[in-house]
C-alpha positions in Angstrom: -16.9 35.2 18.7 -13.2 34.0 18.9 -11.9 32.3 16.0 -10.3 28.4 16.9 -7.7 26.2 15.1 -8.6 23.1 15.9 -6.9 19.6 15.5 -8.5 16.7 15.4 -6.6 13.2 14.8 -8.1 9.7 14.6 -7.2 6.5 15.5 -5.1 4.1 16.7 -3.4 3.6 13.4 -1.6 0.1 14.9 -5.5 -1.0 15.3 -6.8 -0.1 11.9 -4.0 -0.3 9.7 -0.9 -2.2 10.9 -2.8 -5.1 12.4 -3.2 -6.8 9.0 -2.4 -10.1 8.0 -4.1 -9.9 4.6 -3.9 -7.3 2.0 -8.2 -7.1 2.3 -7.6 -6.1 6.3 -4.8 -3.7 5.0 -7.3 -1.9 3.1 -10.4 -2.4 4.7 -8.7 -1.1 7.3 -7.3 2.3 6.1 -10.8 2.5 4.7 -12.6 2.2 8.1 -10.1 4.5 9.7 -10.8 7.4 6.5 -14.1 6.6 7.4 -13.8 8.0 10.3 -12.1 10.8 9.6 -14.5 11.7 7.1 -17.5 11.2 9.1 -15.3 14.3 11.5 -14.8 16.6 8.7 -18.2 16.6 7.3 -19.7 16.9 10.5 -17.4 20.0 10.8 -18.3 21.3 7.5 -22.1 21.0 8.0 -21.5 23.1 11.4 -19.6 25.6 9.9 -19.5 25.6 6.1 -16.0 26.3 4.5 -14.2 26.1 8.1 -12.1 23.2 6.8 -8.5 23.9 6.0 -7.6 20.0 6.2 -8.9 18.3 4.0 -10.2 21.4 1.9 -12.0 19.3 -1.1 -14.0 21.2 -3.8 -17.5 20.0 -3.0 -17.7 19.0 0.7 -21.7 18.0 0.5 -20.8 15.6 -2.0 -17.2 14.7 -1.4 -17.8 14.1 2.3 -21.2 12.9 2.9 -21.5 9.6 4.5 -21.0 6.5 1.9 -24.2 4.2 1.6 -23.7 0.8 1.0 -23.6 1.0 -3.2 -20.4 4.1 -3.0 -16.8 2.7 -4.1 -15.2 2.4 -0.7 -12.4 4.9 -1.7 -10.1 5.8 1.7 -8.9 9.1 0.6 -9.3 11.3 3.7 -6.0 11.7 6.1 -6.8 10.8 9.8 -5.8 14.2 11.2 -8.6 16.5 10.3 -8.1 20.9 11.0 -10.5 23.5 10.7 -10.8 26.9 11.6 -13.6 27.5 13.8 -15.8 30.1 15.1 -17.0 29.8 19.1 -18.5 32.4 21.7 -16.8 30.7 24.4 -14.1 27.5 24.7 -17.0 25.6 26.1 -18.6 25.6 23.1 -15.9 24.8 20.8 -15.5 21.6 23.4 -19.0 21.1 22.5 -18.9 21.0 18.6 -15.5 19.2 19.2 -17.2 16.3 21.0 -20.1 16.2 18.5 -17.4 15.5 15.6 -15.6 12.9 17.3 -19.3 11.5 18.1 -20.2 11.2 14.2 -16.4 9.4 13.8 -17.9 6.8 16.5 -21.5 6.6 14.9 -20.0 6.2 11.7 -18.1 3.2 12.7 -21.0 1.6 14.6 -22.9 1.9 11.6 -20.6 -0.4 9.6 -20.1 -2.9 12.4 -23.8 -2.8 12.7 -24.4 -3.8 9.2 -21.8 -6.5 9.6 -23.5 -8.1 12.6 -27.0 -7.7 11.5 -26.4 -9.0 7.8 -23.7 -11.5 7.9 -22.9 -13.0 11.0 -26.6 -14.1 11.5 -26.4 -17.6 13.0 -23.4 -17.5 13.9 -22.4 -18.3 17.4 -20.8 -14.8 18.4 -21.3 -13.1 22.0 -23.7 -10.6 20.8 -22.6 -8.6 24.1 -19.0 -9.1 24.0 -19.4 -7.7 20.1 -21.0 -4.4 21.1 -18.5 -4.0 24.2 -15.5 -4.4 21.6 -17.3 -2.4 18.7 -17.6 0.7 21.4 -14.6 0.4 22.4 -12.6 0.3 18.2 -11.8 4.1 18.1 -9.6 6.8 19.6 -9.7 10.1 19.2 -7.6 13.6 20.2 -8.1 17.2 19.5 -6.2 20.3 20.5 -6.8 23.8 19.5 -5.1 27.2 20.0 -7.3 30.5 20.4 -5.2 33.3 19.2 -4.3 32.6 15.6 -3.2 36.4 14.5 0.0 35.2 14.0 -1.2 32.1 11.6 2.2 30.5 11.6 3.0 30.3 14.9 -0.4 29.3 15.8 0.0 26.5 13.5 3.4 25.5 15.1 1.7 25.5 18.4 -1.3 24.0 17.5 1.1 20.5 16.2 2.9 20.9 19.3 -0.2 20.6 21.6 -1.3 17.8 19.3 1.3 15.8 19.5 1.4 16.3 23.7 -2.1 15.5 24.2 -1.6 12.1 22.0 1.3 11.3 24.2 -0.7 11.7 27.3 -4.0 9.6 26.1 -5.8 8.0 28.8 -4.5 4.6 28.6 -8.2 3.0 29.1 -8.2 -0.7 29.7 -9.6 -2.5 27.3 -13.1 -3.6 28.2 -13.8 -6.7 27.1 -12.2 -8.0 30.0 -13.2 -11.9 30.2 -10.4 -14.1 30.9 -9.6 -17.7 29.4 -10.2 -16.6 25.9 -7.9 -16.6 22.9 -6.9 -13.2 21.2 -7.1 -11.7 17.9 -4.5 -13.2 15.4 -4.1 -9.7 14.3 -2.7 -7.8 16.6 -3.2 -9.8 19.8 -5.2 -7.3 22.0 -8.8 -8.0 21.8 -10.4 -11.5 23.2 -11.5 -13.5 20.3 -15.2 -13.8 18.9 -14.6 -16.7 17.0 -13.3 -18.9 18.7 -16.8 -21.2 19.0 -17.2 -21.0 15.1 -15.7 -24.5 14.3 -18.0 -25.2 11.0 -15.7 -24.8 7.9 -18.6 -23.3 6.0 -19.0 -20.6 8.8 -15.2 -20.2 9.0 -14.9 -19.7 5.4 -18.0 -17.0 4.9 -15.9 -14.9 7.9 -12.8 -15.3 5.7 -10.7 -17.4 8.5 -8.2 -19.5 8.2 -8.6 -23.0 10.5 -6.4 -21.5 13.5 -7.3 -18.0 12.8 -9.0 -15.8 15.8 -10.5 -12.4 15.3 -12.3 -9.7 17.3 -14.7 -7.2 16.0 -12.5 -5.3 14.3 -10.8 -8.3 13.1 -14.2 -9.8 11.7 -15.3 -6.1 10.0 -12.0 -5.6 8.3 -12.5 -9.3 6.9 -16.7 -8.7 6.0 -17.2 -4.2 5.6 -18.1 -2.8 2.7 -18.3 -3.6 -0.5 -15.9 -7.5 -0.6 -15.8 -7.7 -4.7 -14.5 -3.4 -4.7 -11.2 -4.7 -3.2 -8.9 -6.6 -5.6 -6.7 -8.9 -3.7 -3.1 -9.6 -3.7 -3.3 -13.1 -5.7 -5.5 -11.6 -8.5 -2.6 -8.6 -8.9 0.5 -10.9 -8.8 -1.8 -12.9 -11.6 -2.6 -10.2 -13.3 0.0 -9.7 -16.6 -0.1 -13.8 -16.4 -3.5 -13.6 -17.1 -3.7 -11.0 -19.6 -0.9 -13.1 -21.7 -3.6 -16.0 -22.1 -5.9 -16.2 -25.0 -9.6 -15.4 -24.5 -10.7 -19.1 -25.2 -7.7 -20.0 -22.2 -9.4 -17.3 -19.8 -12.5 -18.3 -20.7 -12.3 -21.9 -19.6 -10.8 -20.6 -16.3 -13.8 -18.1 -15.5 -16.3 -20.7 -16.3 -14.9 -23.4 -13.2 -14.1 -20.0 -10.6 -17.7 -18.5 -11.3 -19.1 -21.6 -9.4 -16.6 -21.6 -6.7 -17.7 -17.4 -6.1 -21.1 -19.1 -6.6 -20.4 -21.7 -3.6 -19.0 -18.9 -1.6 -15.0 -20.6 -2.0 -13.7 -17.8 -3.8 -14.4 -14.5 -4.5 -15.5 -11.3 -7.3 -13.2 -8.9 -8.2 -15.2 -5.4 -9.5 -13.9 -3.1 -8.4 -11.3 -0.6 -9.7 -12.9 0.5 -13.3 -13.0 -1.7 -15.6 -8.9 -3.1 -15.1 -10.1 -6.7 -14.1 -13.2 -7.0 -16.2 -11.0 -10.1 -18.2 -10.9 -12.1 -15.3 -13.1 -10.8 -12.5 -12.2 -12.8 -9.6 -9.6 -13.7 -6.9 -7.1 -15.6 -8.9 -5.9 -17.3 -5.8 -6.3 -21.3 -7.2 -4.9 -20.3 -10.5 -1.2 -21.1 -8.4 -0.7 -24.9 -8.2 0.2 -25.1 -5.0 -3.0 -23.6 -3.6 -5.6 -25.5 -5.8 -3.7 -28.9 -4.6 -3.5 -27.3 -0.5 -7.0 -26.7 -0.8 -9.3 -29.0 1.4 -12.2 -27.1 0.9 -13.0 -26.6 -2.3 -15.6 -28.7 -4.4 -13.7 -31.8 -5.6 -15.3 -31.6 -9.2 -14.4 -28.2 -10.2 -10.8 -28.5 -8.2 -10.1 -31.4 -11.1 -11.8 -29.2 -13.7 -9.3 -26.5 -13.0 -6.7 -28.0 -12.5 -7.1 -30.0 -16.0 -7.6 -26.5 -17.4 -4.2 -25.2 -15.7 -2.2 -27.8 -16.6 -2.9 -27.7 -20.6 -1.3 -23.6 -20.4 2.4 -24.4 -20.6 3.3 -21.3 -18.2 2.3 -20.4 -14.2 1.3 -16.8 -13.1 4.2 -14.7 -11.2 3.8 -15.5 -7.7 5.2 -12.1 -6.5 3.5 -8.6 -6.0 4.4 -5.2 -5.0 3.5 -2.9 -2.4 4.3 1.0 -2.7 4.5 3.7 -0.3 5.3 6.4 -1.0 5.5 10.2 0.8 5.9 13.6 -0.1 9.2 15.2 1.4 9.5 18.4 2.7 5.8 19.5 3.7 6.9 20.6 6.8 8.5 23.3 5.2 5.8 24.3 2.8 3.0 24.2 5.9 5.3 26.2 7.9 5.5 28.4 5.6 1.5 29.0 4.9 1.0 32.8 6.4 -2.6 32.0 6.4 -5.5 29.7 6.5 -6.3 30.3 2.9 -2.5 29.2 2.2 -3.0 26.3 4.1 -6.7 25.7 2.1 -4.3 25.9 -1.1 -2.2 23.0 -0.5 -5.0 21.0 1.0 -6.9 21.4 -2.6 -3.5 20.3 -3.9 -2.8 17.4 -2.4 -6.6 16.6 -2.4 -6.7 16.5 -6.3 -3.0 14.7 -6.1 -4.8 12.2 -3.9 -7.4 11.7 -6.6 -5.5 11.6 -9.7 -2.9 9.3 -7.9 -5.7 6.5 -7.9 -6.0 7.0 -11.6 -3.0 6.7 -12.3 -2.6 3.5 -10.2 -5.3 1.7 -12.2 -3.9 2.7 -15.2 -0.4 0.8 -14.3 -3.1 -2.6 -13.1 -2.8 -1.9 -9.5 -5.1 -1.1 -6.6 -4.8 1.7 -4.4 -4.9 1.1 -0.9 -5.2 4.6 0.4 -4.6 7.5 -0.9 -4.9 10.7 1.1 -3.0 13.9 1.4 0.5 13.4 0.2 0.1 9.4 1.1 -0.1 6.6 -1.1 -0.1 2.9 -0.5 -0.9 0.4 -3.7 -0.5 -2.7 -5.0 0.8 -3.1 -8.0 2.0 -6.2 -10.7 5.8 -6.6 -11.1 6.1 -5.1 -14.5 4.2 -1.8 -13.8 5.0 -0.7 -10.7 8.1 0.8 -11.0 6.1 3.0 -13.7 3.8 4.0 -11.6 5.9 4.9 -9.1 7.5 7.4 -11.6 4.2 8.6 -12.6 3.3 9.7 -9.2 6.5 11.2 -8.4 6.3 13.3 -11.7 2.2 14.4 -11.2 3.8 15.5 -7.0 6.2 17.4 -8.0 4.3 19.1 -10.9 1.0 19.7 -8.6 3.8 21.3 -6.1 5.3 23.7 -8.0 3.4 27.0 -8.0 3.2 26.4 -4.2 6.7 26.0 -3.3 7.5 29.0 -5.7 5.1 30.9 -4.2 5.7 30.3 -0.7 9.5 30.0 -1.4 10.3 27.4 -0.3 12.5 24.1 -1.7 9.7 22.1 -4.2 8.7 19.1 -2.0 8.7 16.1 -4.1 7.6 12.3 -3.6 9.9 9.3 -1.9 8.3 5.9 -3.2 9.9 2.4 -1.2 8.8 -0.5 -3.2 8.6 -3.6 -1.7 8.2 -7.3 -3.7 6.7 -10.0 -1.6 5.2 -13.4 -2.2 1.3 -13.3 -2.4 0.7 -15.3 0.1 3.7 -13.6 2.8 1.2 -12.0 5.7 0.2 -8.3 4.9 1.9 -6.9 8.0 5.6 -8.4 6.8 5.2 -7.0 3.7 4.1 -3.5 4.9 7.0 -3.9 7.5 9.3 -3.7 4.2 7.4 -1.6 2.3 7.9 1.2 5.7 12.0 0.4 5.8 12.0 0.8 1.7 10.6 4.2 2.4 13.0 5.0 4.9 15.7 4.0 2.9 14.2 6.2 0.0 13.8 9.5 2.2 17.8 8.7 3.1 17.9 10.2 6.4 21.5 8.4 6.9 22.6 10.2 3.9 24.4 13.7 3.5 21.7 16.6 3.1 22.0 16.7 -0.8 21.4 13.1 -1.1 18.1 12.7 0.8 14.7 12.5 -0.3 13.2 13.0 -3.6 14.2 9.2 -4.1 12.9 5.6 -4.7 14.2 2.1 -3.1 12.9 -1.2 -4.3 13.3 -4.3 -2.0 12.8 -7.8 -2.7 12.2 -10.0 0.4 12.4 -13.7 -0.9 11.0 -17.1 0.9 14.1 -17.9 1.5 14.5 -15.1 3.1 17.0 -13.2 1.4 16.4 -9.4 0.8 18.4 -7.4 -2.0 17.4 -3.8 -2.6 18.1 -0.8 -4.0 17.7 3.3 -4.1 18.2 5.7 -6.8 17.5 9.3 -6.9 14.6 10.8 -9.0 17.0 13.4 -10.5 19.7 10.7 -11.3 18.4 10.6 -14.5 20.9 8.0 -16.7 20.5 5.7 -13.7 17.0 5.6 -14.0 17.2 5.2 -17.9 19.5 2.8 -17.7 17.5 0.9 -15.1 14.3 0.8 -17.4 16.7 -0.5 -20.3 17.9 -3.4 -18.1 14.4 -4.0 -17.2 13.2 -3.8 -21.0 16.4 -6.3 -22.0 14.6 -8.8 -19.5 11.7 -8.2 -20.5 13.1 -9.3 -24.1 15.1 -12.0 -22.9 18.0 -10.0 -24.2 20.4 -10.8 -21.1 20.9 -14.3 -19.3 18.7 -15.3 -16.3 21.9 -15.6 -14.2 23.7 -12.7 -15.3 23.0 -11.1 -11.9 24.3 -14.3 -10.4 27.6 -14.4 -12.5 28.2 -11.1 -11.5 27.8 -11.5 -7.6 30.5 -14.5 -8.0 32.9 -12.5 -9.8 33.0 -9.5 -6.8 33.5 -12.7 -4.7 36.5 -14.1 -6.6 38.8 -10.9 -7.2 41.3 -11.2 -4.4 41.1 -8.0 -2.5 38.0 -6.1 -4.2 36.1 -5.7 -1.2 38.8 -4.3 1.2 40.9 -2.2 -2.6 38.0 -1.6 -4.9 39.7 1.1 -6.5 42.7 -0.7 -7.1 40.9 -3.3 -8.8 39.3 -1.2 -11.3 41.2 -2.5 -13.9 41.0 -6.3 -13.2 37.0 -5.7 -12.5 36.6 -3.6 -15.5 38.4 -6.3 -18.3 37.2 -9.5 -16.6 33.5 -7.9 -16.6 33.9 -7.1 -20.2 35.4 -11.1 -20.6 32.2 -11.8 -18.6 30.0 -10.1 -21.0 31.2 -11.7 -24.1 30.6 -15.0 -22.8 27.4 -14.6 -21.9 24.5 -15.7 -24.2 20.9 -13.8 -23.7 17.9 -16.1 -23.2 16.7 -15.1 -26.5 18.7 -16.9 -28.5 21.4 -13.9 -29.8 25.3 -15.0 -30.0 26.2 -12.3 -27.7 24.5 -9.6 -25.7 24.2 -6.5 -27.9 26.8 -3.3 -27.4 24.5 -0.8 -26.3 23.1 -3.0 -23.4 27.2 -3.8 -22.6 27.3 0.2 -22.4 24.6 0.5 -20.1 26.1 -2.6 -17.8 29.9 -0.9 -18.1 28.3 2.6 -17.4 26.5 1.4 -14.2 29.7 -0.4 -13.0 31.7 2.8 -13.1 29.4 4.3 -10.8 28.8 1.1 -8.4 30.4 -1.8 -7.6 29.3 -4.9 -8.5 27.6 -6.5 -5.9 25.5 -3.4 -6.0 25.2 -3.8 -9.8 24.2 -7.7 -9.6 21.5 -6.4 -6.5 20.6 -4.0 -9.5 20.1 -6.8 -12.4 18.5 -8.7 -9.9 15.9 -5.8 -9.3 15.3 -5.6 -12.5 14.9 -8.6 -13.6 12.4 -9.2 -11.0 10.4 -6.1 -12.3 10.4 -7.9 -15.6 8.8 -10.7 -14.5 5.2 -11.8 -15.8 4.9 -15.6 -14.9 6.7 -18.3 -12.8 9.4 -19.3 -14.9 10.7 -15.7 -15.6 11.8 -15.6 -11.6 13.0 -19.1 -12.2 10.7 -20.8 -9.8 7.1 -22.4 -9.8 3.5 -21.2 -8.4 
């Protein structure tokens, strides 16, 4: 018998996860794709108990097994799967290889299956054209090195010949070939399925908009799984809105949206604990301008709610986050592994890191996306998410620690890019900024001493202005004087335009941009002459001295357009409805 490390990667990522345009084909989509990869490692498992090394959960049987139709749809399973396997010869390692990447397929057309056969009956879809596309959804690689006494380099190979044999796919064309047709509005590759479906009752069960086009994948993302386990991007931007309302004021809302679920114009929300259980639906017509935009809903109940609406003298925040964050330095620490076991070690690690990290994004009212490995992507409301990201980056580094010390090796820690984006911005814009943000937080511009370990927040408005900002984990006063300028908005304890008064004044000192440092001075007196004037939203003469402390301290260490890009951060963060960003729903 000759002992294997084998790799085995799943995709195409662009197909499953990029191609998104709402945040329920975002995660439906890293679902179907962990779905996949699970479907691989159990298969492996059941061949050849304990052979995994990636992932490496506790209880495989259990942890691993395929979901049935009442399991939480949790995508917590990394698309590159490795094991450590046992074969008399390489032909039958090629064997068991192929039989794992079978299950990934089989598992997939058993969820594309269950779409077709319960929900798209009556429907006028190409039966044909469906099954040639549904066969055709999934790639998958493998790669594998035989001599593995020297674990390490073995490893290093093993990635190497990974990474060559993805680079040297096939290239198959794609097989649904019929010309004349429109495409996906998703990613543009496939030929549409729905293009016949004109009914706005039909539309509306498939979840498409009236131009919208999708293909297989496009129409599974939209109808898989369990609909009311996903919490959609309206219902979090509402979501600290909502839980600001009375009980009789949420009440009166629930009672019109339950018939519009009823009527199959809106949808549940269930998922995710108990963390929407106060208002366990959509939220998407509680924002003005989409109740009034609306041409389909029920006429009666549109006036109901929006009677109901306008009686609550304040609008739900009409902006969202999206996190992503990454753990730095693994590379190091998997080099480093002189073993499988080693390797087993982390896995568990990052398994239970992956786990706990979806608690601790419920906790802070958001809903993970995926969480896998050292990955994370989640949405989150305004107010908690820069908590949350902290949280995360404080459980990585603490679930890191014995490893890195043992291995010795630098502890690998957790870069977070936060990106704020309108509810209703398309899913693959916001992830677009969400990607840069993390980017931006791993610092690869940066010296050496100044990358990683790091968050960056972007805000990308309709107008399409960006400002952002990145700060250091370790930068300790930076971040506590961050959180207090978030909690003095929060408080109304500094003027809505502070951020705006500031960004003039770096704009009307002669020569600050081109002599900063020669107009310390100037900046630092007329910012103090700035502050005086100033009168906080909440009614106080004057802003109070230690919040003029924090603003001076943050100066000295900035400039300040970077310091209004700051305020302006922050006061975003603080935001719960409408009129707090200073616009309307």
């Amino acid at each position: 018998m000759t002992s294997y490390l084998v790799a085995i990667s799943i995709g195409p990522v662009q197909s499953f996860i990029e191609a998104s345009r709402r945040s329920q084909d975002l995660w439906c989509g890293s679902w179907l794709l962990s779905e996949a990869a699970r479907a691989v490692a159990y298969h492996l498992d059941q061949s050849q108990p304990g052979c995994l090394i990636f992932p490496s959960p506790s209880n495989p049987d259990s942890e691993l097994c395929p979901r049935t139709k009442t399991d939480n749809p949790e995508a917590n399973v990394s698309n590159v799967i490795r094991a450590e396997i046992k074969a008399k010869s390489a032909t039958e390692l090629k064997q068991l290889i192929a039989q794992a990447k079978a299950a990934a397929h089989q598992r997939l057309a058993s969820i594309a299956s269950d779409v077709l056969n319960e929900q798209l009956k009556g429907l006028p879809i190409n039966i044909d054209r469906w099954r040639t596309q549904q066969a055709d959804v999934i790639e998958t690689f493998a790669a594998w090195v035989s001599d593995n006494t020297d674990y390490k380099a073995a490893s290093k190979r093993l990635g190497q010949l990974l990474t060559a044999r993805k680079n040297t796919r096939n290239f198959s064309p794609i097989t649904d070939s019929q010309t004349g047709l429109p495409k996906s509005s998703l990613d543009g590759a496939n030929n549409s399925l729905t293009h016949q479906i004109q009914d706005k009752q039909q539309r509306l069960r498939l979840g498409l908009s009236q131009k919208e086009q999708l293909d297989a994948l496009g129409i599974v993302k939209r109808r898989a799984g369990r609909l009311d386990q996903f919490t959609p991007i309206s219902r979090i931007a509402a979501h600290d809105w909502l839980m600001s309302l009375t009980d009789e004021q949420r009440k009166g809302l629930q009672g019109d949206y339950r018939q519009l679920v009823e009527m199959g114009q809106a949808t549940a929300v269930r998922g995710n604990g108990k963390v929407y259980e106060k208002f366990p639906y959509d939220a998407e017509y509680l924002y003005d301008t989409r109740l009034i935009s609306s041409q389909d809903l029920d006429n009666t109940i549109k006036e109901a709610l929006r009677r109901k609406l306008s009686q609550i003298p304040s609008q739900p925040a009409t902006y969202a986050v999206l996190l992503k964050a990454d753990g730095d330095r693994m590379g190091e620490l998997l080099n480093q592994s002189p073993n499988a076991e080693s390797s087993r070690d982390i896995s568990k690690q990052l398994h239970c890191f992956a786990n706990e990290a979806r608690s601790i994004i419920s906790q802070h009212n958001g809903q993970a996306i995926y969480s896998g490995g050292d990955d994370v992507l989640a949405l989150l409301p305004l107010s908690s998410a820069f908590g949350c990201a902290q949280t995360l980056a404080e459980l990585f580094r603490t679930r890191m620690q014995t490893l890195a010390k043992t291995l010795s090796v630098q502890l690998p820690t957790l870069s977070a890019g936060l990106a704020v984006g309108h509810f209703v911005q398309p899913m693959r814009q916001l992830r677009h900024r969400a990607n840069q943000a993390e980017k931006t937080a791993k610092g690869a511009h940066l010296p050496p001493a100044q990358q990683r370990n790091a968050f960056a927040i972007s805000i990308g408005l309709r107008s399409g202005h960006e400002v952002n900002w990145r700060c250091r984990w370790d930068e300790q006063e930076n971040i506590e004087d961050f959180q207090r300028l978030i909690q003095a908005f929060t408080e109304k304890a500094l003027p809505s335009r502070i951020m705006q008064d500031v960004r003039q004044m770096s704009q009307s000192i002669p020569g600050y941009s081109q002599y900063p440092d020669a107009c310390a001075g100037i900046v630092s007196s007329e910012f103090e002459r700035l502050l005086r004037r100033a009168k906080p939203n909440n009614g106080d003469e004057t802003i109070n001295q230690a919040l003029k402390e924090t603003l001076h301290r943050q100066l000295q260490k900035t400039n300040l357009q970077k310091l209004a890009d700051q305020l302006f951060i922050a006061r975003w963060l603080a935001a719960r409805t409408a009129a707090d960003l200073g616009e309307s729903s």
